[in-house]
Kinemage of the C-alpha trace (Angstrom):
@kinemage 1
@onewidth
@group {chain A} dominant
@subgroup {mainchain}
@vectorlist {calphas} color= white
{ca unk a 1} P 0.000 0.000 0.000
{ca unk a 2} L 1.470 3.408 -0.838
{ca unk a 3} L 2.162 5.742 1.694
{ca unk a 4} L 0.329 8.447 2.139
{ca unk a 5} L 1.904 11.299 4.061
{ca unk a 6} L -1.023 14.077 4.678
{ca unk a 7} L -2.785 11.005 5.883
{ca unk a 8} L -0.621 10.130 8.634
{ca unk a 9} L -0.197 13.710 9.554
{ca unk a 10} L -3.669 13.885 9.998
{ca unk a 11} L -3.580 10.942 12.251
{ca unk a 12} L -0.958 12.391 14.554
{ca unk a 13} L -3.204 15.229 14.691
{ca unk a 14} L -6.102 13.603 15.683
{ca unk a 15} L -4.559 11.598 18.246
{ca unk a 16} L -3.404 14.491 20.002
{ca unk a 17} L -6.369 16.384 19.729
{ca unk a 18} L -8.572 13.810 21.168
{ca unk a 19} L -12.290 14.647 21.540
{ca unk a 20} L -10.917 18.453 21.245
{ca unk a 21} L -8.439 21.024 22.224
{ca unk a 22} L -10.687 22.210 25.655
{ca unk a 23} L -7.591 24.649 26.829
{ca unk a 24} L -7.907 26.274 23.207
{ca unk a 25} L -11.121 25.860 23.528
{ca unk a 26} L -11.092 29.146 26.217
{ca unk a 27} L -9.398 31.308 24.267
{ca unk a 28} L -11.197 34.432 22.605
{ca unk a 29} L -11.204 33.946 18.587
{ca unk a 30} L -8.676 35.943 17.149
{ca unk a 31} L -6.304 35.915 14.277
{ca unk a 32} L -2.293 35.953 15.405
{ca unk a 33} L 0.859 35.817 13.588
{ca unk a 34} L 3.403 33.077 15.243
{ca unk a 35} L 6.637 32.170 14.216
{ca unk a 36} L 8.544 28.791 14.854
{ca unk a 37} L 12.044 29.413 15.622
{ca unk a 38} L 15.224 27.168 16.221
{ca unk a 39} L 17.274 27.163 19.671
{ca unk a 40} L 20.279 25.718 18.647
{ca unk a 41} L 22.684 24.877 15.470
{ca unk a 42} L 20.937 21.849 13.198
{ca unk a 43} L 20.178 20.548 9.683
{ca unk a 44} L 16.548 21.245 9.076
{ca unk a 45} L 13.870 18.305 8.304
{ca unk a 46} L 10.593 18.127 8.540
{ca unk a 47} L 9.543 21.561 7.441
{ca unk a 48} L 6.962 20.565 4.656
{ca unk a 49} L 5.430 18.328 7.179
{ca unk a 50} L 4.893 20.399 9.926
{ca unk a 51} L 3.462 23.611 7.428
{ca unk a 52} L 1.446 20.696 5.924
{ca unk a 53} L -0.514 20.339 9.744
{ca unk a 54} L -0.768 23.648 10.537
{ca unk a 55} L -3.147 23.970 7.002
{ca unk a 56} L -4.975 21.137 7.726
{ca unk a 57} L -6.412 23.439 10.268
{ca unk a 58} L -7.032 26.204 8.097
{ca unk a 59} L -3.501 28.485 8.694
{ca unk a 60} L -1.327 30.271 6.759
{ca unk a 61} L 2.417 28.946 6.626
{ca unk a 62} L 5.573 30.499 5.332
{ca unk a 63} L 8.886 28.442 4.903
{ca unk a 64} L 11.638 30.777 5.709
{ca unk a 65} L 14.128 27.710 5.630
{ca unk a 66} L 14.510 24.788 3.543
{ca unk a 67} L 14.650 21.350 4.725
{ca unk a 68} L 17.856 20.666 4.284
{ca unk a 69} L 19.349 23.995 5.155
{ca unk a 70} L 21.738 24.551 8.366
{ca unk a 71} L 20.198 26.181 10.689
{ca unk a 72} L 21.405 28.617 13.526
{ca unk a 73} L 19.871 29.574 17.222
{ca unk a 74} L 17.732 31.583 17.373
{ca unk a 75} L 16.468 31.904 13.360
{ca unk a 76} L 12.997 32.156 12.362
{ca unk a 77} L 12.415 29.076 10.152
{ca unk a 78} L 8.444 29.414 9.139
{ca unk a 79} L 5.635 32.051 10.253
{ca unk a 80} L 2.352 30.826 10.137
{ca unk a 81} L -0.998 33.122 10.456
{ca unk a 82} L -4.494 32.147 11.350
{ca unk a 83} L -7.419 31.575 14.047
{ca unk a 84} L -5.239 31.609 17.564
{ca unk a 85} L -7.076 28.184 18.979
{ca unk a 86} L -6.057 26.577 15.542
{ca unk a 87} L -2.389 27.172 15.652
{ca unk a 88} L -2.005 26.297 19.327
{ca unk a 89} L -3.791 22.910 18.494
{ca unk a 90} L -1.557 22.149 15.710
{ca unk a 91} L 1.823 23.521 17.716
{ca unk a 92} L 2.706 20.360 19.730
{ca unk a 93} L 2.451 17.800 16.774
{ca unk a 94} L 4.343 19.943 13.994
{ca unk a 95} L 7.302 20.822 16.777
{ca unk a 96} L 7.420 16.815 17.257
{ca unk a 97} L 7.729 16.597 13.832
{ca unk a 98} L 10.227 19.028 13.192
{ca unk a 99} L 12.449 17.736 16.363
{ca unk a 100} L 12.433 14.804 15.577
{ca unk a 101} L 13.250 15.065 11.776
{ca unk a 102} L 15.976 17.767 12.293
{ca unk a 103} L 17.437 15.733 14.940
{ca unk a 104} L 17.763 12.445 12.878
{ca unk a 105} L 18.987 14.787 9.905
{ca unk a 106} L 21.538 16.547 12.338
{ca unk a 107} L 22.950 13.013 13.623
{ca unk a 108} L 23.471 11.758 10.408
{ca unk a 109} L 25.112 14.861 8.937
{ca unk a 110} L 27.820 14.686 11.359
{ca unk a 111} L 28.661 11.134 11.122
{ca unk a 112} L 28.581 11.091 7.263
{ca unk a 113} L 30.909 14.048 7.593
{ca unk a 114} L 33.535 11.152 9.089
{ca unk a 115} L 33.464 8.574 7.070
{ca unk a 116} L 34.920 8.746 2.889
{ca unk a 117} L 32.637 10.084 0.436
{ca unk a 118} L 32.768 6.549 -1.287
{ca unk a 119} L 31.239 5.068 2.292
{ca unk a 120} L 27.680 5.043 2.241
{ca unk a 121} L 25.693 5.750 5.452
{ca unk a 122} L 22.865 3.642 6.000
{ca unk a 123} L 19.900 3.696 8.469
{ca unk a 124} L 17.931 0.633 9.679
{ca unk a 125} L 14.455 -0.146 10.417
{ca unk a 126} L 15.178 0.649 14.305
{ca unk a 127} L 12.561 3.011 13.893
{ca unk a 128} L 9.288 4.124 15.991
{ca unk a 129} L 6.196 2.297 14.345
{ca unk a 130} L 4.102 5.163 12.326
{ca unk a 131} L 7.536 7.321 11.967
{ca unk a 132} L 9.805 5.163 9.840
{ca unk a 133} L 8.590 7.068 5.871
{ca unk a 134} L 9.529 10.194 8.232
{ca unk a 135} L 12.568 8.760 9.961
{ca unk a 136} L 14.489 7.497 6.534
{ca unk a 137} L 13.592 11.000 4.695
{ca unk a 138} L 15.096 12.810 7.225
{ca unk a 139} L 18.246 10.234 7.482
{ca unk a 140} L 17.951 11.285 3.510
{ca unk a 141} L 18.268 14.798 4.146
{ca unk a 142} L 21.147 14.425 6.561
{ca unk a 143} L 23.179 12.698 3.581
{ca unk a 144} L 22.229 9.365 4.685
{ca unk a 145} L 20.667 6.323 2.552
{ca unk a 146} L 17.218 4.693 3.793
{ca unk a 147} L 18.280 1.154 2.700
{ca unk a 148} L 15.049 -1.113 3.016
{ca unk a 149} L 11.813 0.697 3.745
{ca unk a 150} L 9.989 -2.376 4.044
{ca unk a 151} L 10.318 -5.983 4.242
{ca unk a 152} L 8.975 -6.329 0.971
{ca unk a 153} L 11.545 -4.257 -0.506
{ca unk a 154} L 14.927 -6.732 -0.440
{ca unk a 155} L 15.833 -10.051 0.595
{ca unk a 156} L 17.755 -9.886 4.101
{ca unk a 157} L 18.952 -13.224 5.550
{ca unk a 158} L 19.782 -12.394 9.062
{ca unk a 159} L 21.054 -14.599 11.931
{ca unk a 160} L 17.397 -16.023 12.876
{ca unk a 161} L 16.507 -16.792 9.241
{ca unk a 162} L 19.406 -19.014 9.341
{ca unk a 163} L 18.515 -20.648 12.634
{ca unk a 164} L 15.339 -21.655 11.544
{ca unk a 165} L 16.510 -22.676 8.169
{ca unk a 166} L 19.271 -24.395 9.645
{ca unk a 167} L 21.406 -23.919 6.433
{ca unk a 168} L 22.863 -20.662 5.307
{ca unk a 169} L 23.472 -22.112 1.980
{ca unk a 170} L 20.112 -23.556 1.433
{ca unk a 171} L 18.583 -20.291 1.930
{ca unk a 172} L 20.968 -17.956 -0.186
{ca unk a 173} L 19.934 -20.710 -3.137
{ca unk a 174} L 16.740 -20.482 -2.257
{ca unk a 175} L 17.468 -16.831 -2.653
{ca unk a 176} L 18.866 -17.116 -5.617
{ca unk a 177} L 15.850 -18.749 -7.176
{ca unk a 178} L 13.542 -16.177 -6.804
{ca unk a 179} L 15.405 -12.940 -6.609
{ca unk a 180} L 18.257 -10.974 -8.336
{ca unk a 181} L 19.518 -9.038 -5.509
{ca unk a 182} L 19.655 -10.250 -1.676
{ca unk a 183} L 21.149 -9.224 1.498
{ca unk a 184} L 23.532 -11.746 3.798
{ca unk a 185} L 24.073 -11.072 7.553
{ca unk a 186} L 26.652 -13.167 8.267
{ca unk a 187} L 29.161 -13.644 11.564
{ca unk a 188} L 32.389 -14.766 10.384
{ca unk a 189} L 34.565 -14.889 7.779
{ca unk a 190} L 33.806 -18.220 6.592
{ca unk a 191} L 30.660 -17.455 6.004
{ca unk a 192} L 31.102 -14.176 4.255
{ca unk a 193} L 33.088 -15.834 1.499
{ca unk a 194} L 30.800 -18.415 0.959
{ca unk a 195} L 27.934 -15.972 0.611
{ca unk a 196} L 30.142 -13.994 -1.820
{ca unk a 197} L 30.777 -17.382 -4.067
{ca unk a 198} L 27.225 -18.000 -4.196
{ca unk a 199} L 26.190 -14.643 -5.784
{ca unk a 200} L 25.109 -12.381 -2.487
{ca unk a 201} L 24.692 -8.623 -3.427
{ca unk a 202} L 25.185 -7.213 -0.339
{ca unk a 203} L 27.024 -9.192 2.459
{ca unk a 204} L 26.245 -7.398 6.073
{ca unk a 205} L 29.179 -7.848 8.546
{ca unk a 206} L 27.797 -8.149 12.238
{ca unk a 207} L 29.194 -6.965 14.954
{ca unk a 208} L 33.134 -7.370 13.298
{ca unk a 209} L 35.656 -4.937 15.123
{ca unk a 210} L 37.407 -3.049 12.560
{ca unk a 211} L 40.272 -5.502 12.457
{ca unk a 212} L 38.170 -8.616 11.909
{ca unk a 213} L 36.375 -6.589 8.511
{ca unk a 214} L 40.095 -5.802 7.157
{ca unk a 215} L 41.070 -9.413 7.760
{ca unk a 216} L 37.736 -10.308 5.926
{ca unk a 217} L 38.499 -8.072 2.952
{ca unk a 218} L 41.967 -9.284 2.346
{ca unk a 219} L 40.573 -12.883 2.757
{ca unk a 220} L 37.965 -11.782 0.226
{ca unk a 221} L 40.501 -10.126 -2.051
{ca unk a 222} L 42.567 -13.093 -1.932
{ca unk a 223} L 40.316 -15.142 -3.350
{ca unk a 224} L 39.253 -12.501 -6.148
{ca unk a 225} L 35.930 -12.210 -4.207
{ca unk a 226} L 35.577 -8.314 -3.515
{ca unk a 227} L 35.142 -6.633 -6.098
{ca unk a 228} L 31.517 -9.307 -6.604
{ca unk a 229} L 29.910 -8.033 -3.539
{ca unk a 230} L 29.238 -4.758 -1.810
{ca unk a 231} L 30.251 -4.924 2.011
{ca unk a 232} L 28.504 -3.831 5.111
{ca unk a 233} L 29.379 -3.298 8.335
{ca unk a 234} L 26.912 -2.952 10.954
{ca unk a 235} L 26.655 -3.265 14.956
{ca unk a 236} L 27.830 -0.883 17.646
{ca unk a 237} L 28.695 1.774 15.418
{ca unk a 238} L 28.400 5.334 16.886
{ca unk a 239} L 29.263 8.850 16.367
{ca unk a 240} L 32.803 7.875 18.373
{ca unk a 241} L 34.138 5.031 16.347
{ca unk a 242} L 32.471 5.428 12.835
{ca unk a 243} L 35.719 7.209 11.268
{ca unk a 244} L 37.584 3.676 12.446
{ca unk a 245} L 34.936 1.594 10.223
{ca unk a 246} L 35.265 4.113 7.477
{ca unk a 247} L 39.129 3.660 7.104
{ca unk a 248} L 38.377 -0.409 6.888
{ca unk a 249} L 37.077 -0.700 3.165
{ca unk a 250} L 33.358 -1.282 3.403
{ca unk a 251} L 31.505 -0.160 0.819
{ca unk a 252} L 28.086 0.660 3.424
{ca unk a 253} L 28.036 1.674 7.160
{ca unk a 254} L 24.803 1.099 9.131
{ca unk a 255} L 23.848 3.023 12.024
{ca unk a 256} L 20.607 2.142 13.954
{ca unk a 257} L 21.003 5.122 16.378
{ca unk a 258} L 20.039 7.635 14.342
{ca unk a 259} L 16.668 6.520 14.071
{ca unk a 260} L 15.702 4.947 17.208
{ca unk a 261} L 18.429 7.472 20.415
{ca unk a 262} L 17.321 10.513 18.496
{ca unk a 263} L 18.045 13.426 20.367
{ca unk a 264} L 15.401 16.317 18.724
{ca unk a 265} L 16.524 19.591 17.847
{ca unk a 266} L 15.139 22.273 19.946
{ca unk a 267} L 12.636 24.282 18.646
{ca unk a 268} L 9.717 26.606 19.786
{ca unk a 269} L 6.834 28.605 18.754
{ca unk a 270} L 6.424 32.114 19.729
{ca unk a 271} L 3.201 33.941 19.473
């Protein structure tokens, strides 16, 4: 099922809102001007999505900054006009929005600005359920690659796959039989050049210090194996040792903190 984005912004509004906003409720009906503005230094995200739920409620919005633009504390970054009681009913769920997104956007920029332009950073599916189409665009607009959306979207044979199969082999031809292009978690070196014989895309190193995925590439190399697959390393990478994995010769990095320890962006609106 396509996603539809206005639709789940309406949701978040609506689950907010309850039976109704009864503190806006009291207010006298007025028109204001508000403006959101940041409180620290970011990468913006989230901007069309948070204008998009303050006109589902009938206001005015202005973009003064792009998503994707860096932002400073203390800039204006959209001004929205309208009926008082509609604005403060939308504020809560557009600032979530926009925290969250810039955060996740922020993260990402930093650590992609550690590893070589070659190295691509990936995010997960750690994600909160209802956020992830939000989550990957703003990993997107931090420099980052989504990877798999959904399930449906690439083969992934990870450690419990195997287990159940029993057989890493039998499943990669099983694989094989049915799709172009799959994905191979695999634990050891062993197993990484066996996946690379039998035709994996994509093999996903687990949890290898940075030694053990140089060992693997020269083992890989050796055996004129490289240059077949793309390599990815992924487990217990952070904003602290990410430059290490960058210098080891992967091809992707995956980082599931940027999507599920997001620290948001701070960000207010002022009437």
């Amino acid at each position: 099922m396509p996603f539809n984005a206005n639709k789940q912004l309406s949701q978040f509004l609506v689950e907010d809102i309850g039976k109704g906003d009864i503190t806006s409720s009291l207010l006298t009906k007025k028109k204001i001007a508000a403006s959101i503005i940041s409180r620290e230094n970011a990468v913006l995200a989230g901007g069309k999505y948070a204008k998009k739920i303050f006109e589902l409620k009938g206001s005015k919005v202005r973009i003064l900054k792009k998503d994707g633009s860096r932002i400073k504390s203390n800039q204006v970054i959209m001004t929205i006009n309208g009926d008082a009681r509609n604005i403060l009913t939308c504020e809560r769920t557009a600032l979530n929005i926009l925290t969250r997104m810039s955060g996740i956007a922020t993260q990402t920029n930093e650590m992609v600005k550690k590893i070589p332009k070659k190295t691509k950073l990936f995010a997960t599916r750690k994600t909160a359920p209802g956020l992830r189409y939000f989550d990957k665009e703003a990993v997107e607009i931090g420099g980052g690659k989504k990877h798999r959306l959904r399930l449906d979207e690439m083969v992934m044979i990870k450690d419990n796959h195997i287990a159940v199969e029993d057989s890493l082999l039998s499943l990669i031809k099983k694989a094989k039989r049915k799709y172009k292009k799959f994905e191979v978690e695999v634990e050891n070196t062993s197993d990484a050049i066996v996946a690379a014989k039998e035709g994996a895309t994509i093999i996903m190193l687990d949890n290898f210090s940075p030694i053990q995925i140089k060992k693997t590439v020269k083992s890989l190399e050796d055996q004129k194996l490289r240059k077949k697959v793309m390599l990815e390393a992924s487990g217990g990478i952070n904003a602290k040792n990410i430059s290490t994995y960058g210098k080891t010769g992967v091809d992707i990095i995956s980082v599931g903190s940027i999507t599920n320890s997001v620290k948001g962006i701070d960000v207010s609106l002022e009437i």
